[in-house]
C-alpha positions in Angstrom: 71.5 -34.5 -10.7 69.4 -33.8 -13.9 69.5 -30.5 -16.5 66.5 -28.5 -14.4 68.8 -27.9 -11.8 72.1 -27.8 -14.0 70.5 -25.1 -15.6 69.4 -23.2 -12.5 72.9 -23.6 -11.4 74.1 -21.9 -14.6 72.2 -19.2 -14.8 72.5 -18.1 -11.7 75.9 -18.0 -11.4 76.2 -16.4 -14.9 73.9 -13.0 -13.6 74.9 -13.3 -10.1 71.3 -13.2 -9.0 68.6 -15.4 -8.2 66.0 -13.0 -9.6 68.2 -12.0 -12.9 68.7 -16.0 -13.7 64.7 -16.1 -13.4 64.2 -13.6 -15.6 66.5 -15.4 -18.1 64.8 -18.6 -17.6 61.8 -17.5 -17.8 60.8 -19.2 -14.6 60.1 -17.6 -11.2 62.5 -16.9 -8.5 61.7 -19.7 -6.3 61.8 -22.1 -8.4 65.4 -21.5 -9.8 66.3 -21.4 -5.4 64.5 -24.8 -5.0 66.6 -26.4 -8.1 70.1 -25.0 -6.8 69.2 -26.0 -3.1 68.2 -29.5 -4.5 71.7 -29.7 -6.8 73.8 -28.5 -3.6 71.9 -31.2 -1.1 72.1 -34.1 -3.5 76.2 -33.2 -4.3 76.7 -31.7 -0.3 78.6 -28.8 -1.1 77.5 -25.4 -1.5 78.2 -23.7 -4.5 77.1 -20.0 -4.5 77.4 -17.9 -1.3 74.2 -16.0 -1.2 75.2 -12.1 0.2 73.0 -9.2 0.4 71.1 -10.2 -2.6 74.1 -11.8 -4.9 75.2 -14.8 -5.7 78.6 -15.7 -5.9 80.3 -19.0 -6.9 82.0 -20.9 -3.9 85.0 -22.7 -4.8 83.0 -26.3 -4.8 80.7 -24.1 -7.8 83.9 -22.3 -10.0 84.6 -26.4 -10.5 81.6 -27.5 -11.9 80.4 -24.4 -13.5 82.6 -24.6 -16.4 81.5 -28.6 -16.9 77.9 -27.5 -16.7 77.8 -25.0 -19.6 79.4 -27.1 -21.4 77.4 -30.1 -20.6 74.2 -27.8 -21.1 75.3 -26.9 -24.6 76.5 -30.4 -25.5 73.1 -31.7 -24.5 71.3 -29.3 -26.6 73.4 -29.8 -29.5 72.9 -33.7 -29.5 69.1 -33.4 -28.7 69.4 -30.9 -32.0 71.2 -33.2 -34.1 69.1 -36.7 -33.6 65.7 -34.6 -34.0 67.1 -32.1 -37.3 66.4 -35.1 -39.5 62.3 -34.6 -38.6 62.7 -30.7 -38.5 62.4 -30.4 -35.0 62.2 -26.3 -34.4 64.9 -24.4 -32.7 63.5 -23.5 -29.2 64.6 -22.4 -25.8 66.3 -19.0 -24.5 68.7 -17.2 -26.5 70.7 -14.7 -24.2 72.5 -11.9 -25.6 74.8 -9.0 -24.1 73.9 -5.9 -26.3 75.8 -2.6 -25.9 73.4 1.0 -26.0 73.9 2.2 -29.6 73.3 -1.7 -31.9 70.9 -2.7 -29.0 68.6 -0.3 -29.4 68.7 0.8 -33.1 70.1 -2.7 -34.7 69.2 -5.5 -32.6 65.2 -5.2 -32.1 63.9 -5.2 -36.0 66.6 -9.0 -36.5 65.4 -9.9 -33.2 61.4 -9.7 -35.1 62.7 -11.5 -38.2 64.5 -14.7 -36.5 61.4 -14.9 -34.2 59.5 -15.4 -37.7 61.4 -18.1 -38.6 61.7 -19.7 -35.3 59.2 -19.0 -33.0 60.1 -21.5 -30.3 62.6 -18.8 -29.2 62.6 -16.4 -26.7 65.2 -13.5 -26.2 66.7 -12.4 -22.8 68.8 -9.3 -23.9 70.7 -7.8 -21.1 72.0 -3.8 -22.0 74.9 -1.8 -20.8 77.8 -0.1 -22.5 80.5 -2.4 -24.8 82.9 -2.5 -21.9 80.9 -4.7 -19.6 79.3 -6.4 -22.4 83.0 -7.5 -23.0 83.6 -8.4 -19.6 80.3 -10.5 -19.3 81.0 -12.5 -22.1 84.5 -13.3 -21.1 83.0 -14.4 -17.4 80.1 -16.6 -19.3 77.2 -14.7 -19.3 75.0 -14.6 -22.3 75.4 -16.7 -25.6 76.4 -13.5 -27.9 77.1 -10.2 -27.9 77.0 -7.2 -29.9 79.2 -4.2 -29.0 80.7 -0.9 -30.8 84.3 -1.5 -30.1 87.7 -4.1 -31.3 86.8 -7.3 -28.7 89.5 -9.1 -26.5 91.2 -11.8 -28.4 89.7 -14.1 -26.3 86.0 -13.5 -27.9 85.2 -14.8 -31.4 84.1 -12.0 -33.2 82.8 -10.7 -36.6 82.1 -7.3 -37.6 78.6 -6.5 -38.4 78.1 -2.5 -38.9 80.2 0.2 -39.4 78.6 3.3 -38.7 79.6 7.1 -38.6 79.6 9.3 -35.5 77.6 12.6 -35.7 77.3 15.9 -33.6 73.5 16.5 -33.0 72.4 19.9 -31.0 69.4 21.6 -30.1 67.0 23.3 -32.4 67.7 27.0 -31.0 68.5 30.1 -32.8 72.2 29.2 -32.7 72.2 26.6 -34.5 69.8 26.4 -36.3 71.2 29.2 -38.5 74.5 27.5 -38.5 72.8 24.2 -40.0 71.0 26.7 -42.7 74.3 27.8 -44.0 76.6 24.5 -43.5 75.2 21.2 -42.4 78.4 20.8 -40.6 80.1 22.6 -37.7 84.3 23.0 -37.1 85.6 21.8 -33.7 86.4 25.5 -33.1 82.9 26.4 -33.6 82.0 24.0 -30.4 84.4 24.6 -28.2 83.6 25.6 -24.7 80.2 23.8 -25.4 78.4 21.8 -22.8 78.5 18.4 -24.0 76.2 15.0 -22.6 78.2 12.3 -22.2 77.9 8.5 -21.4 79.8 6.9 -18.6 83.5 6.2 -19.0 82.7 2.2 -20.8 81.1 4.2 -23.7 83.1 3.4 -26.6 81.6 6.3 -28.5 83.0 9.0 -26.1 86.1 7.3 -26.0 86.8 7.7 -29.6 85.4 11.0 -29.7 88.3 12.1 -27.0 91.0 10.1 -28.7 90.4 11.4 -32.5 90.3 15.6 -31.2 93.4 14.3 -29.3 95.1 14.1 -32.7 94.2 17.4 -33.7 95.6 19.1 -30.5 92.4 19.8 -28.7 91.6 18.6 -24.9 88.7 16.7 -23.4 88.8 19.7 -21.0 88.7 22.5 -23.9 84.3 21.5 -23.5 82.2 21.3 -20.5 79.9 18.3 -19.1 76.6 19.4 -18.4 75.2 15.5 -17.7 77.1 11.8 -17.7 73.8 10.1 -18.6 73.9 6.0 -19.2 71.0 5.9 -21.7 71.5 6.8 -25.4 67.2 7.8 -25.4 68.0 10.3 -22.4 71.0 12.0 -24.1 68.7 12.8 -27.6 65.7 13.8 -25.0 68.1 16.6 -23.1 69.6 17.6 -26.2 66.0 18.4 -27.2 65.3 20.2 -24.5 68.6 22.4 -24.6 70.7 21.3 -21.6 73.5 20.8 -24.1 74.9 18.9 -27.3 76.3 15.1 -27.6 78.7 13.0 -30.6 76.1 10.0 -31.1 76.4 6.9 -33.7 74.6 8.0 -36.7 72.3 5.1 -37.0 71.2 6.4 -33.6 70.5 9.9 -34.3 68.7 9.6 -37.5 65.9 6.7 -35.7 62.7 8.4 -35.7 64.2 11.7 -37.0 61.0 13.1 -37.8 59.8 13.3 -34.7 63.0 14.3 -33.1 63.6 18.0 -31.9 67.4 18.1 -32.6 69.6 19.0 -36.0 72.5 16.6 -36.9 75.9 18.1 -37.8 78.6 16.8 -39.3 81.7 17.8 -37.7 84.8 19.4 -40.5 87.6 17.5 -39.2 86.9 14.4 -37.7 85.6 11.3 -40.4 84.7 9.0 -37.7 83.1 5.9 -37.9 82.5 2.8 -35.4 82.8 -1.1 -36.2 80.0 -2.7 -34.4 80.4 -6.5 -33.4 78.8 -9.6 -33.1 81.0 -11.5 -30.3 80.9 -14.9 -28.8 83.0 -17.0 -25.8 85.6 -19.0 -27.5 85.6 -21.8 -24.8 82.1 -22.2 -24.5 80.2 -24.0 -26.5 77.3 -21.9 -28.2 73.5 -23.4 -27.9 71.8 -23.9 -30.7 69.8 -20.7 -30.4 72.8 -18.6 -30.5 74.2 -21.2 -33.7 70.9 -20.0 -35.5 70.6 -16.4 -34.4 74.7 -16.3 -35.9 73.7 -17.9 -38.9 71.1 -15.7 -39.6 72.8 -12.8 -39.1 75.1 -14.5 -41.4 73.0 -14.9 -44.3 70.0 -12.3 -43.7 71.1 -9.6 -41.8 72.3 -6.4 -44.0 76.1 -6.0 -43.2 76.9 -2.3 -43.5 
């Protein structure tokens, strides 16, 4: 058994996929099957089921999964420690679980300034809304995460950006006389609007519904006119008029020159989001994800 096919092991059964792990291992797709198959002959178990394109663990691979992160990690950390005293670089793959809003408007311009201080490192940066980045944490996948909600206790977890939610609409007649006069629009003024959403994980629309809730208003007092899953294609239909959205702030205001769309504050609601940087308390972080925390720690602009 040595750490090529360890890590194979790993990865794949942290993505679920053959292909996925070799896109985080930067390695091809083959090669991560021929370490696995080696690790499972030499050991004559099986350890993933392959079904239909995903990889499962069997019970034989839910055993020694949780040794070999840990082994992984370990080795890394030693190899780290003998070699710091001769300023050996931080290298390898540093995977991260990023929800929509800090992954695309946070994430990229820290990701460009660690690479500048260690360039041995490459970044694997899987997207999706904060619930699932949650849930992938907790099952092992990725080294961090970053997500716009309170984690589960059961993540380490430090807050990193707190950020305002605004109302953004189209640049019609409509509104763009009501943005003349105010800058800001009352609930009243938008109900029975058409509204884009994000899917149900969003933690945005969530605490949209929750905090007009407490005023006495219903998620069903506005229409849907698209549950969209990327933050980009909610601003772009808002541009183009198929109806309005509640977005983080440090979202809507990104390349705001060349947007088509008018921000609003809305009267009632003061809402802001806590954005996180989270990490898997009973896994042993790699030394990539040590220095990419540290950094953010000592470089990155807490807001």
């Amino acid at each position: 058994m040595d750490f090529k096919q360890i890590n194979a092991f790993v990865n794949v059964a942290k993505y679920k996929s053959f292909s996925r792990a070799a896109d985080a291992s930067f390695l091809t797709q083959p090669t991560i099957s021929a370490h696995v198959i080696s690790l499972e002959k030499e050991l004559g178990v099986i350890l993933l089921n392959r079904n239909r394109g995903e990889a499962i663990l069997t019970d034989e691979g839910k055993k020694l999964y949780k040794y070999a992160v840990n082994l992984i990690n370990v080795r890394d950390e030693a190899i780290h420690e003998v070699k710091q005293e001769v300023h050996e670089e931080v290298a390898g793959v540093l995977s991260m679980q990023v929800s929509s809003v800090i992954g695309e408007s946070w994430i990229p311009k820290h990701l460009v300034r660690f690479r500048e201080e260690h360039p041995y490192v490459r970044f694997f940066i899987d997207q999706s809304d904060s619930d699932i980045v949650e849930n992938n944490l907790l099952s092992g996948q990725g080294d961090l995460g970053f997500l716009g909600k309170k984690p589960n206790s059961a993540l380490g977890s430090e807050r990193v950006l707190t950020d305002p939610l605004v109302l953004i609409c189209p640049k019609n007649e409509k509104y763009k006389t009501l943005y003349k006069k105010y800058q800001s629009l009352s609930i009243k003024e938008i109900l029975g609007e058409q509204f884009i959403w994000r899917e149900e994980g969003s933690a945005t629309r969530r605490q949209f519904e929750k905090e007009v809730e407490k005023l006495g208003y219903s998620s069903y007092q506005w229409g849907m006119s698209a549950l969209l899953t990327h933050i980009e294609s909610i601003k772009k239909c808002v541009e183009l008029g198929l109806g309005i959205s509640v977005i983080s702030k440090i979202s809507a205001w990104e390349n705001y020159e060349a947007r088509d769309y008018l921000i609003f504050k809305i009267k009632e609601l003061h809402m802001t989001r806590d954005f996180y940087m989270v990490w898997n308390k009973n896994v042993t972080l790699s030394q990539q994800a040590q220095a990419f925390k540290k950094y953010i720690h000592e470089k990155a602009e807490i807001q």
